[in-house]
C-alpha positions as CSV (number, residue, x, y, z in Angstrom):
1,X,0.0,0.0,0.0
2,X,1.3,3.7,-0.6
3,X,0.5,5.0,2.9
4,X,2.6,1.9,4.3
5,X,5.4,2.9,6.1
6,X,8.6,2.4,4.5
7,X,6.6,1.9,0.8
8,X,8.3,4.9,-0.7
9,X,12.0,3.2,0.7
10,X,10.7,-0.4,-0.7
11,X,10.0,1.2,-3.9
12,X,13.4,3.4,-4.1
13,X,15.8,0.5,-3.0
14,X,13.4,-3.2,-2.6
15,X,12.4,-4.9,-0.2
16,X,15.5,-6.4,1.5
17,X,16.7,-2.7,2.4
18,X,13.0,-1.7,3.3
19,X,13.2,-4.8,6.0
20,X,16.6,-5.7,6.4
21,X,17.7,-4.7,9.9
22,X,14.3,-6.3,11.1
23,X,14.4,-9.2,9.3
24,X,18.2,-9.5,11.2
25,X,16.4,-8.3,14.4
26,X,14.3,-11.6,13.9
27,X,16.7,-13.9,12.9
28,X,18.7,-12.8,15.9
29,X,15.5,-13.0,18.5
30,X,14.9,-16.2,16.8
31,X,18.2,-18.0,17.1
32,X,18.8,-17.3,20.6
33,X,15.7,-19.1,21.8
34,X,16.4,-22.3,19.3
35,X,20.2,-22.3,20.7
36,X,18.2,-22.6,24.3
37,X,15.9,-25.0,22.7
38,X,18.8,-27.2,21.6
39,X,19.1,-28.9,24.7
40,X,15.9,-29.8,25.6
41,X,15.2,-30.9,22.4
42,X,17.8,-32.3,20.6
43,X,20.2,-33.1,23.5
44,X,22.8,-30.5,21.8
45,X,24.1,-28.2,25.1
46,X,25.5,-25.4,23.3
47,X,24.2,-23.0,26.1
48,X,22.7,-24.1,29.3
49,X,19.8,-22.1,31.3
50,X,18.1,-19.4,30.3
51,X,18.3,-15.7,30.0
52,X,19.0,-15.1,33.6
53,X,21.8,-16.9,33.9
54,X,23.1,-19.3,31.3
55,X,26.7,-20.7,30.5
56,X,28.1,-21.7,26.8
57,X,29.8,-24.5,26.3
58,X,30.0,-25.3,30.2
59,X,33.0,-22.7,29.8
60,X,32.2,-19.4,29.7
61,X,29.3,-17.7,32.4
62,X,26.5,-15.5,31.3
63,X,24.4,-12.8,34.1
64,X,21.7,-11.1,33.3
65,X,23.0,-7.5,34.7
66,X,19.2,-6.8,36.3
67,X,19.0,-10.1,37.9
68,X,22.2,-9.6,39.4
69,X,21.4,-6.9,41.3
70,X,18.5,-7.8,42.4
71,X,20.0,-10.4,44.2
72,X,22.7,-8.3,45.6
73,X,19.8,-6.2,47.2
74,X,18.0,-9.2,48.3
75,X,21.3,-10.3,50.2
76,X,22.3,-13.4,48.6
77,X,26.1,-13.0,47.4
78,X,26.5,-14.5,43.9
79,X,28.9,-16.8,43.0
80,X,32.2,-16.3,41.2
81,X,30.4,-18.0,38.1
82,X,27.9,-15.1,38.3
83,X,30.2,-12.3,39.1
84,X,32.4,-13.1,35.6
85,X,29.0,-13.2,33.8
86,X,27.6,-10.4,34.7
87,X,31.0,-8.0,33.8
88,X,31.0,-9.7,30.5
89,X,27.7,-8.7,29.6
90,X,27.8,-5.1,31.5
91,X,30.6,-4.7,29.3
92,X,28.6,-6.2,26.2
93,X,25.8,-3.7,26.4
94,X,28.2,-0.8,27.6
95,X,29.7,-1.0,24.3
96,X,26.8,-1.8,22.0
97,X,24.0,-0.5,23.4
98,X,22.2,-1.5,26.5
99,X,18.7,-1.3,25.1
100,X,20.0,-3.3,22.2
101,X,19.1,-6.3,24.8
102,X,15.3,-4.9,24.2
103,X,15.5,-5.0,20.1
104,X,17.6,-7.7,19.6
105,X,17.4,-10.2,21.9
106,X,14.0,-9.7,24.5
107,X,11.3,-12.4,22.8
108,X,8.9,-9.9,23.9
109,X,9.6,-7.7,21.9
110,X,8.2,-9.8,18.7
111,X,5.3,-9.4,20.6
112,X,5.3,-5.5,21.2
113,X,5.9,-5.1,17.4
114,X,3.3,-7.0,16.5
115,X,1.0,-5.3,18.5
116,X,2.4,-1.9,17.1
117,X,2.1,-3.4,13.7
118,X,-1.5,-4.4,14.0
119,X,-2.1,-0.9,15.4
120,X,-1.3,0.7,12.0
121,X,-2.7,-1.7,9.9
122,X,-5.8,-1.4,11.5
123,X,-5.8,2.1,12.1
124,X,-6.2,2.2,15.9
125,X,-5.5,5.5,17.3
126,X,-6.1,5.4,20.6
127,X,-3.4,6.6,23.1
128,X,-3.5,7.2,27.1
129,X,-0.9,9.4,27.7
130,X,1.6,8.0,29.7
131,X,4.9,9.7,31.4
132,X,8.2,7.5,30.3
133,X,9.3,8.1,33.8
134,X,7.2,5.3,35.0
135,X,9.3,2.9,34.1
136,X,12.2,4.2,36.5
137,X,9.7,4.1,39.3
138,X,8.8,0.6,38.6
139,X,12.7,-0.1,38.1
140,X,13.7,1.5,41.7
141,X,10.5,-0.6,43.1
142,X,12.1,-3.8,41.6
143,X,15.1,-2.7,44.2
144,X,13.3,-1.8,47.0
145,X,11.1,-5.1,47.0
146,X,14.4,-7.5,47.1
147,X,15.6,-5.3,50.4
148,X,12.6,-5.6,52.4
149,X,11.5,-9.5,51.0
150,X,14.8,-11.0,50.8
151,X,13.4,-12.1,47.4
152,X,13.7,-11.2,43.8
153,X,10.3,-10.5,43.9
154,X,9.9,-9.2,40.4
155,X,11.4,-12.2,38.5
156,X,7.6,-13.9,39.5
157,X,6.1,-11.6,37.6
158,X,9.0,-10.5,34.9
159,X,7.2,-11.6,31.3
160,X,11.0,-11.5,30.1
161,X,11.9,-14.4,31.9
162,X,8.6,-16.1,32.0
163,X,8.0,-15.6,28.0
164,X,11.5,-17.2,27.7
165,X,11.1,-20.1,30.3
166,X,7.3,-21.1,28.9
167,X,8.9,-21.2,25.3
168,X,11.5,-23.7,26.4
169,X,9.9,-25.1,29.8
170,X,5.9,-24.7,29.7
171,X,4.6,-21.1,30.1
172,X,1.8,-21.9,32.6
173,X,0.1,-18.8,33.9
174,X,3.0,-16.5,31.6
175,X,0.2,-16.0,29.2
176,X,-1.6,-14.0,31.3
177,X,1.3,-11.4,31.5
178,X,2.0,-11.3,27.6
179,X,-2.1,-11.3,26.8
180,X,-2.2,-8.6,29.2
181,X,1.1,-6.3,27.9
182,X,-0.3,-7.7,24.3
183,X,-3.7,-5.9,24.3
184,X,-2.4,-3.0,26.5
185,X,0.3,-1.9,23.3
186,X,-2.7,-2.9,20.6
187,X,-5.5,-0.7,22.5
188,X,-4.5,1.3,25.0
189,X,-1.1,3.1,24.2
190,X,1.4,2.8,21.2
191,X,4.4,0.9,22.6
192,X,3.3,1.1,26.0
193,X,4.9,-1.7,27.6
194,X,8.4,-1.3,25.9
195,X,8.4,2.7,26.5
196,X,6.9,3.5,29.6
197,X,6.3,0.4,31.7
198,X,9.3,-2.0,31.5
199,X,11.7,-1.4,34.2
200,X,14.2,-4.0,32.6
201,X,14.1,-1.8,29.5
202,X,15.0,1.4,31.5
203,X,17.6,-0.3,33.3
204,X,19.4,-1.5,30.0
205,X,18.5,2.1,29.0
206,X,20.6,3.2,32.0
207,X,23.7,0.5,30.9
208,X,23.8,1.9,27.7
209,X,24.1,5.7,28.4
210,X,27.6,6.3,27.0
211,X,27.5,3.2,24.6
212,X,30.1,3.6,21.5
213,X,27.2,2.0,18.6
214,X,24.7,4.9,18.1
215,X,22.3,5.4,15.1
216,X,22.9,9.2,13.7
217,X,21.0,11.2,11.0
218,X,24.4,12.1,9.3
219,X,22.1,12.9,6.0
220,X,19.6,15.2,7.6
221,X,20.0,17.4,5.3
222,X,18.4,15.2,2.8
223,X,15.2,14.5,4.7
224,X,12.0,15.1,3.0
225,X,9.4,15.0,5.9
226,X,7.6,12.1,5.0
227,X,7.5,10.9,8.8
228,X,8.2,7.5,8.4
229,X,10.9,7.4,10.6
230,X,8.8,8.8,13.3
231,X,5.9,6.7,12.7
232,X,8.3,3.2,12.9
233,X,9.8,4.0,15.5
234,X,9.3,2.5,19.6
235,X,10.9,5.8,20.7
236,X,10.3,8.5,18.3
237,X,11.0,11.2,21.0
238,X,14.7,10.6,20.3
239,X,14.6,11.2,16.4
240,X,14.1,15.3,16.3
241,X,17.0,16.6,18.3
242,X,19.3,14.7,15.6
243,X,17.3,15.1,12.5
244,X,16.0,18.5,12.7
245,X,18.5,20.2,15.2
246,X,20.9,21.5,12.2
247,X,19.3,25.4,13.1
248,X,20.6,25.1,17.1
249,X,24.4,23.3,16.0
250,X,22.8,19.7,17.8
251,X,25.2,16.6,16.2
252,X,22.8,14.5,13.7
253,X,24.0,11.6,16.5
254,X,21.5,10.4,18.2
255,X,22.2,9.9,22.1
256,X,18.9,9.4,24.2
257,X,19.6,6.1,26.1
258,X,15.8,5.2,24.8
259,X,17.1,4.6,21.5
260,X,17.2,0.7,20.9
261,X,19.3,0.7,18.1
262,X,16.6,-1.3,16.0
263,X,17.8,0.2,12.9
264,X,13.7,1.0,11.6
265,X,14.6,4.3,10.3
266,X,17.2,3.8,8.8
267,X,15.1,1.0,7.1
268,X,12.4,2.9,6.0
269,X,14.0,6.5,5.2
270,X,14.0,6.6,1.7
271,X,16.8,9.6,1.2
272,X,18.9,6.9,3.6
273,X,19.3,9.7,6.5
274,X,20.1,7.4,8.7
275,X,23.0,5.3,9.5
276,X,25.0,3.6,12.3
277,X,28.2,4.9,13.6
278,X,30.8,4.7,16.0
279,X,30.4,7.6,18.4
């Protein structure tokens, strides 16, 4: 369709450009959870666990960062396993991107997109404004509740980890979660979950503050105002400092710690104004 976002840049340059970076985003989503899926299935242990804590090879510890933490609050001292994991993937997402975690790797967010998706295909406008602060609340909460429970309370509820375990174990009561976070992005507010709820997402987003990998709009100049870019995108409050900040000397580099690095713009942007870089 014309009015489809990205259409103009499918038309210019076909459709692998037009869906490239998602169609990696996929593959990549995709292959984690079938090198998890090995074991159980097939009896090939490439990687052991889950995304919480996982080892490759039965050589080389991973930590999720955010579980880590929570455990450190809740008073249990991690092992030296856990320790080496958790400063190889700090330093992982320090470098790359910490909200890279959400595009590339969360299986939730196949879910979020399709939600987003279905929201523009069926035109469905509706949006209760929310403040993206909320999620920082929710991430000091997931803190607070280890110190006084001597639990990591929110991994009970964390649709992360249960989306991830019911995939590979049985998902049990999990679907409730991802119904729940499914119809609340589809009806109720455009990426809701992902931008203004998730405090896993805003604690990657904290990881990833001075990351070297950044998305930039190094051809603004070229920008025609069709608004796909902003349309496409999970965070499209970080787009118009870099692409239209040329008038106030603001670098075309795009540094707000929401950006996920998904690459959607510079998918869809027909004049290709987008691009990765190394900041």
């Amino acid at each position: 369709m014309k009015n489809a976002v990205g259409y103009h840049s499918q038309q210019a340059h076909g459709f692998w450009f037009a869906h490239r970076l998602l169609i990696l985003r996929r593959m990549s989503q995709v292959s984690i959870l079938l090198l998890f899926l090995l074991g159980p299935w097939l009896n090939i242990w490439l990687i052991k666990g889950n995304l919480s804590s996982s080892i490759i090879l039965d050589t080389v510890p991973l930590t999720d960062p955010f579980v880590f933490f929570q455990l450190l609050f809740s008073g249990h001292f991690p092992q030296l396993n856990a320790i080496i994991g958790v400063t190889i993937v700090l330093a992982f997402y320090w470098f790359i991107g910490g909200r890279v975690f959400c595009s590339w790797v969360c299986p939730v967010n196949m879910l979020t997109d399709l939600a987003a998706w279905l929201r523009r295909t069926l035109g469905i406008n509706t949006h209760t404004k929310l403040s993206r602060h909320i999620k920082y609340s929710l991430l000091a909460a997931c803190f607070i509740a280890p110190v006084l429970l001597s639990y990591v309370a929110w991994e009970m509820i964390n649709p992360v980890s249960l989306m991830h375990r019911g995939i590979i174990f049985g998902i049990g009561y999990g679907w409730l979660v991802l119904t729940a976070i499914f119809l609340f992005d589809l009806f109720i507010t455009r990426h809701g979950w992902c931008g203004h709820l998730c405090p896993m997402g805003a604690f990657y987003g904290l990881i990833g503050r001075t990351s070297q990998v950044k998305i930039t709009a190094s051809n603004r100049d070229n920008c025609n105002d069709c608004g796909d870019c902003y349309l496409i995108c999970p965070e499209p409050h970080v787009l118009k400092p870099a692409l239209k900040g040329a008038t106030k000397n603001i670098p075309p580099i795009i540094t707000n710690s929401d950006c996920s690095n998904c690459g959607r713009c510079i998918d869809v942007c027909e004049p290709k104004v987008f691009t990765f870089t190394m900041k």
